[in-house]
TORKOL-4160 file (C-alpha; in steps of 0.2 Angstrom, whole numbers, padded with zeros to 4 digits, m for minus):
201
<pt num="1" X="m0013" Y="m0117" Z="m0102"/>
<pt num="2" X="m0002" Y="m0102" Z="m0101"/>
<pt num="3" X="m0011" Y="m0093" Z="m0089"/>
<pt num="4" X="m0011" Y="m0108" Z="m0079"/>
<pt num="5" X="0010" Y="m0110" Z="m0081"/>
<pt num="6" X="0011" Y="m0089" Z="m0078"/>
<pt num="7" X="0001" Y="m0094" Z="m0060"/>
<pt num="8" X="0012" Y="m0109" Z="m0054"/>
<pt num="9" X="0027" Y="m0100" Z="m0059"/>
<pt num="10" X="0020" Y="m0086" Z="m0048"/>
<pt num="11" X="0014" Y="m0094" Z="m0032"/>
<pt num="12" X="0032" Y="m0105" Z="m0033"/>
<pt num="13" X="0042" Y="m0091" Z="m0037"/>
<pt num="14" X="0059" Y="m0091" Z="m0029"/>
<pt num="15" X="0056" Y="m0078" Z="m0016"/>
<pt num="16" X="0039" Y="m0087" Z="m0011"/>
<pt num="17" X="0048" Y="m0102" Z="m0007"/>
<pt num="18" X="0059" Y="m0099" Z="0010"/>
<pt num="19" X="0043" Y="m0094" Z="0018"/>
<pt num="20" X="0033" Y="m0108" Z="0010"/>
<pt num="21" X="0047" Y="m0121" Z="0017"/>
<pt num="22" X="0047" Y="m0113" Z="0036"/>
<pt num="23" X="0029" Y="m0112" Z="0035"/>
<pt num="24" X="0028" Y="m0131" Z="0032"/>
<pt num="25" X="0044" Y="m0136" Z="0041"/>
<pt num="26" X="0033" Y="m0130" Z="0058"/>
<pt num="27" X="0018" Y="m0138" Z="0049"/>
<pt num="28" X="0026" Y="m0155" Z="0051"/>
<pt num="29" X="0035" Y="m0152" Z="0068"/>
<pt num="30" X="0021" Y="m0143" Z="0076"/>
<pt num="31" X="0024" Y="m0155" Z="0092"/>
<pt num="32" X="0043" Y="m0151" Z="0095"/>
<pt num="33" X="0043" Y="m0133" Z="0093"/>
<pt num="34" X="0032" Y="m0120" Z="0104"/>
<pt num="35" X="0018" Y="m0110" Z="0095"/>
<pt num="36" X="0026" Y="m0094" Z="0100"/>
<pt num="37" X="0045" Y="m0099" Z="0090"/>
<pt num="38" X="0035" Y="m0109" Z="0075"/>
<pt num="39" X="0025" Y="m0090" Z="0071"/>
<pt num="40" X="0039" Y="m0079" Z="0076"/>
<pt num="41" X="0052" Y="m0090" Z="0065"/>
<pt num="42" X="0040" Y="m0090" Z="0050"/>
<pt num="43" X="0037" Y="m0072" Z="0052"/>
<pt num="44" X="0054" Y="m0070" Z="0053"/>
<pt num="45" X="0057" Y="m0077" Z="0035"/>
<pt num="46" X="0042" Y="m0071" Z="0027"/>
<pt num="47" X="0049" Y="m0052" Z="0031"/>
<pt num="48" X="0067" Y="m0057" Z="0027"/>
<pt num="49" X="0066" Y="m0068" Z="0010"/>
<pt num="50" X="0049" Y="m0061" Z="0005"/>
<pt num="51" X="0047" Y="m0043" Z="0011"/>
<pt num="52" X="0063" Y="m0035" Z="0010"/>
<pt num="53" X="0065" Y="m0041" Z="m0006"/>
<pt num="54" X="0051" Y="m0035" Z="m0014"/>
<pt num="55" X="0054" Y="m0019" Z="m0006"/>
<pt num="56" X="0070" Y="m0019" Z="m0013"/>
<pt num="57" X="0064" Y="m0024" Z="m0030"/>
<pt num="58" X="0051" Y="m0009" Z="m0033"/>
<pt num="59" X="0065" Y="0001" Z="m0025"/>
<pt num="60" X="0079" Y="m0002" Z="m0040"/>
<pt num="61" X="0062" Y="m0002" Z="m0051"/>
<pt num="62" X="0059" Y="0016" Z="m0047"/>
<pt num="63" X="0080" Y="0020" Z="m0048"/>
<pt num="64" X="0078" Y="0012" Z="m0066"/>
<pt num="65" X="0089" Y="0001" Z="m0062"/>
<pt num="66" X="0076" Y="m0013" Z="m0065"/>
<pt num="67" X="0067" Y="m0013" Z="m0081"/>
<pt num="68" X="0060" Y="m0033" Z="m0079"/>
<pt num="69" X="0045" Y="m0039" Z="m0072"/>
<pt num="70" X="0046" Y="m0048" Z="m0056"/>
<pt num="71" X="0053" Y="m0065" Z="m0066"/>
<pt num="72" X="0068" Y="m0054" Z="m0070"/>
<pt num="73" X="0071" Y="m0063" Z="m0087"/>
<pt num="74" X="0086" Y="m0048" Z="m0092"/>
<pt num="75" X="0103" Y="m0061" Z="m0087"/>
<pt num="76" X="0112" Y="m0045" Z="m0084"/>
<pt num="77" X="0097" Y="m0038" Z="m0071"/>
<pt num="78" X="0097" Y="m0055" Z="m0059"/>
<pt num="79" X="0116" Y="m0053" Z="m0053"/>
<pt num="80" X="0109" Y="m0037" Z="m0040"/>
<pt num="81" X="0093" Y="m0046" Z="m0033"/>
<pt num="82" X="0103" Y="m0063" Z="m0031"/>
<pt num="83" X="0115" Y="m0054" Z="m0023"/>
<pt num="84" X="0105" Y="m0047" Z="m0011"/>
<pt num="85" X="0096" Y="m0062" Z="m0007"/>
<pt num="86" X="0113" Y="m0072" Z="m0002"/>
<pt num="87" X="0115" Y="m0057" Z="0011"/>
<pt num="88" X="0099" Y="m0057" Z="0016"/>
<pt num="89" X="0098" Y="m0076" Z="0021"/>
<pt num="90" X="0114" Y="m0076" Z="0027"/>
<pt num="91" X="0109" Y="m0062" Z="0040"/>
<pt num="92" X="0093" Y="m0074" Z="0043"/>
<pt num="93" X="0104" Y="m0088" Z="0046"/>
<pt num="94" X="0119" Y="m0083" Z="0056"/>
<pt num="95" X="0112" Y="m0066" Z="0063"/>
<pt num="96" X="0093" Y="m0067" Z="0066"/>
<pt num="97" X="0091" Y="m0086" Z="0070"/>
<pt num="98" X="0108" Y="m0086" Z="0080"/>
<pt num="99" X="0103" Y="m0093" Z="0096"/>
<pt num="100" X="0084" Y="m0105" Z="0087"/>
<pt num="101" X="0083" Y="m0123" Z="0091"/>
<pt num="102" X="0075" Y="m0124" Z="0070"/>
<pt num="103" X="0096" Y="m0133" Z="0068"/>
<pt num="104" X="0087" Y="m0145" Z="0053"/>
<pt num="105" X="0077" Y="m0129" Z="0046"/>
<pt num="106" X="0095" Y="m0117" Z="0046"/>
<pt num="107" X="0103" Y="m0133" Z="0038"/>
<pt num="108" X="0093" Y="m0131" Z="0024"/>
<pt num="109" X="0094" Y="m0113" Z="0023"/>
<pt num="110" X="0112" Y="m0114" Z="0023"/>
<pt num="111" X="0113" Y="m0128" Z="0008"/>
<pt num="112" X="0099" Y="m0116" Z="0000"/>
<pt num="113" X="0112" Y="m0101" Z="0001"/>
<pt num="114" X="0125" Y="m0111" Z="m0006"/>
<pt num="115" X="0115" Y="m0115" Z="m0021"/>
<pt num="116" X="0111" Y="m0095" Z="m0024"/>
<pt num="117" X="0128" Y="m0093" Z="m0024"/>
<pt num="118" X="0131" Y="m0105" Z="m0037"/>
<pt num="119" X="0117" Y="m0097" Z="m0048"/>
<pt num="120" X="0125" Y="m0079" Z="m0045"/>
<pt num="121" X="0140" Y="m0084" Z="m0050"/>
<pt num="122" X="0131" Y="m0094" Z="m0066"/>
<pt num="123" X="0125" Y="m0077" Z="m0071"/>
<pt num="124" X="0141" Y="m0069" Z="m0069"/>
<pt num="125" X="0147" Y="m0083" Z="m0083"/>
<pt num="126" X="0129" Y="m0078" Z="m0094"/>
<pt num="127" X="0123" Y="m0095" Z="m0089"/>
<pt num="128" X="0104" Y="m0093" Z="m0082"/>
<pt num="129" X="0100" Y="m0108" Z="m0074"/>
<pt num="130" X="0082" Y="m0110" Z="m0068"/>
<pt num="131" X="0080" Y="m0100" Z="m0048"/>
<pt num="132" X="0061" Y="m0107" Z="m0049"/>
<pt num="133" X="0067" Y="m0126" Z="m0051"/>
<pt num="134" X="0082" Y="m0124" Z="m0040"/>
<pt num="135" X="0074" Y="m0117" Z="m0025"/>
<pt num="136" X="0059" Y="m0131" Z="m0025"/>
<pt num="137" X="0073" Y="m0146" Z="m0027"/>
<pt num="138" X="0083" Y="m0135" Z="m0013"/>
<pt num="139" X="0068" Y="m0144" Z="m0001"/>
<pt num="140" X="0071" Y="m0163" Z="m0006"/>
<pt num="141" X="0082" Y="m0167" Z="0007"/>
<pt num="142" X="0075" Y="m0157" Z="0020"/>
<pt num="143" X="0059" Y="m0164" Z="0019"/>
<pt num="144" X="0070" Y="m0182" Z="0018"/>
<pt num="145" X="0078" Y="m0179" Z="0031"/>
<pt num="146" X="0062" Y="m0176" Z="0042"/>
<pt num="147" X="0052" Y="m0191" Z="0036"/>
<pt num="148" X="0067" Y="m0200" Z="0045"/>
<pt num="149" X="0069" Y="m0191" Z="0059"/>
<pt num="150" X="0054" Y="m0188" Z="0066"/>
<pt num="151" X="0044" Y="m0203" Z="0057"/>
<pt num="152" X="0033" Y="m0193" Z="0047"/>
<pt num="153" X="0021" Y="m0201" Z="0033"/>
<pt num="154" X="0035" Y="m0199" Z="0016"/>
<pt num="155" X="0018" Y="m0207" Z="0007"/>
<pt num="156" X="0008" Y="m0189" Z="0006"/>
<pt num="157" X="0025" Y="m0177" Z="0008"/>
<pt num="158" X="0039" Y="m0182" Z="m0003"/>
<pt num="159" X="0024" Y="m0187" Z="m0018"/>
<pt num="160" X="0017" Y="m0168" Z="m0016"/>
<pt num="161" X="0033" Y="m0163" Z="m0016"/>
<pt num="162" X="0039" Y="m0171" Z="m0032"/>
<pt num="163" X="0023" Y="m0164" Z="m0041"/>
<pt num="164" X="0027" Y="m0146" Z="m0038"/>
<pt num="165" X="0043" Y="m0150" Z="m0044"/>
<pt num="166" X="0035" Y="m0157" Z="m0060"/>
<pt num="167" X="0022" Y="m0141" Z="m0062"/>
<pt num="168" X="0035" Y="m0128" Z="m0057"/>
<pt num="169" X="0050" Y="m0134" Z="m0070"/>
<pt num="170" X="0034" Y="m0140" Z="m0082"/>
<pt num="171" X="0028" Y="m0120" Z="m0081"/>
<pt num="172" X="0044" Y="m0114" Z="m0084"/>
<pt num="173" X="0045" Y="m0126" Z="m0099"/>
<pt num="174" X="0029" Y="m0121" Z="m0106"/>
<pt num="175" X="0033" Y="m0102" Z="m0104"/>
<pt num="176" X="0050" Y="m0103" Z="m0113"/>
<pt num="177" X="0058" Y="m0094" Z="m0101"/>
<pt num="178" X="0072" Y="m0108" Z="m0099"/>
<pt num="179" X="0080" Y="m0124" Z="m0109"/>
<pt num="180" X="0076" Y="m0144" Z="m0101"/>
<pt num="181" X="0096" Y="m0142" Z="m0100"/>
<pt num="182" X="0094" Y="m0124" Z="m0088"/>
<pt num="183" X="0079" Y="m0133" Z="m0079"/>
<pt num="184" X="0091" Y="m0149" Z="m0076"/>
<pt num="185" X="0107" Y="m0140" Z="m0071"/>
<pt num="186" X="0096" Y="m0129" Z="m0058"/>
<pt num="187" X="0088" Y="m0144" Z="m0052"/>
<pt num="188" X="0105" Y="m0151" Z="m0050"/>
<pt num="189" X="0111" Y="m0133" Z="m0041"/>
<pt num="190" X="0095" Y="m0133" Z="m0028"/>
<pt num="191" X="0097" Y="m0154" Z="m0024"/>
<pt num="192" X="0116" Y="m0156" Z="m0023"/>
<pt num="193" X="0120" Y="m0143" Z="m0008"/>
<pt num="194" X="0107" Y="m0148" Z="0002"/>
<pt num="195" X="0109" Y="m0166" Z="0001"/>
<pt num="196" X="0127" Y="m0165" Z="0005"/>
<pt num="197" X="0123" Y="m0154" Z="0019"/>
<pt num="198" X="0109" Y="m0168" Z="0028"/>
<pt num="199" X="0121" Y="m0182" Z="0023"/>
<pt num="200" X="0135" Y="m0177" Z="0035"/>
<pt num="201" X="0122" Y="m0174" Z="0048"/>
């Protein structure tokens, strides 16, 4: 069963998920997008929120400045990474997808931001709030949001969505690696942003 938690808590590891999402947000929207923006957007992300942070991760490994594995469990180690991934997304955001047409898909990347910031500055308080848990529940109302705009079936999406949810703060559960009160509050942190965000569209 632990080896089971250690792989959920790997393939939904926080800087799996933005590329996850866009991969799935033009998944669902195939037919208002063109093929050429849906693969160049979700390349775009996967080198942005995947890439450079893993390359930046073995870089501040090899500096020392890293001593944790990838799950960075060391409270005072997160603060750098986290840091980075606000400016990185930000740069996606407001820099790289400037002129895209992806307005719900840069919505949600914006509430997602919002709710890094919030867990940076948890970590700057010695409060470790669940990343894993906060970035799944980040893609709640995103997902909503699309059932109702554009009619897709909520019966196979929002269901599929609440299960990884389920496995991913079970996993985390399971592995110790955080309280039912961290998993809550960074359920909280991920939901809460983005909700508001999709509300006052």
């Amino acid at each position: 069963m632990k080896y089971v938690a250690k792989i959920i808590s790997y393939i939904f590891h926080p800087v799996f998920i933005p590329t996850i999402i866009t991969g799935c947000f033009y998944l669902l929207n195939a037919d208002f997008f063109i093929p050429l923006e849906q693969y160049l957007a979700t390349g775009q992300a996967f080198l942005m929120t995947f890439l450079l942070p893993v390359c930046i991760y073995f870089f501040l490994k090899s500096l020392g400045l890293l001593k944790s594995s990838v799950m960075i469990q060391n409270l005072r180690e997160r603060s750098a990474p986290m840091f980075l991934n606000i400016v990185i997304i930000n740069i996606l955001i407001f820099k790289i997808w400037e002129n895209a047409s992806n307005s719900s898909l840069k919505v949600f990347f914006i509430g997602y931001c919002i709710s890094y910031t919030i867990l940076f500055f948890g970590i700057l308080l010695k409060r470790k709030y669940s990343v894993h848990v906060a970035s799944v529940c980040s893609a709640i109302p995103l997902f909503v949001n699309q059932t109702t705009t554009y009619y897709l079936n909520p019966f196979y999406i929002l269901p599929a969505l609440l299960l990884i949810i389920g496995l991913v703060a079970s996993s985390r559960l399971y592995l110790r690696a955080h309280t039912n009160v961290e998993i809550i509050v960074g359920a909280l942190i991920g939901f809460v942003p983005s909700f508001i965000l999709f509300y006052k569209m």
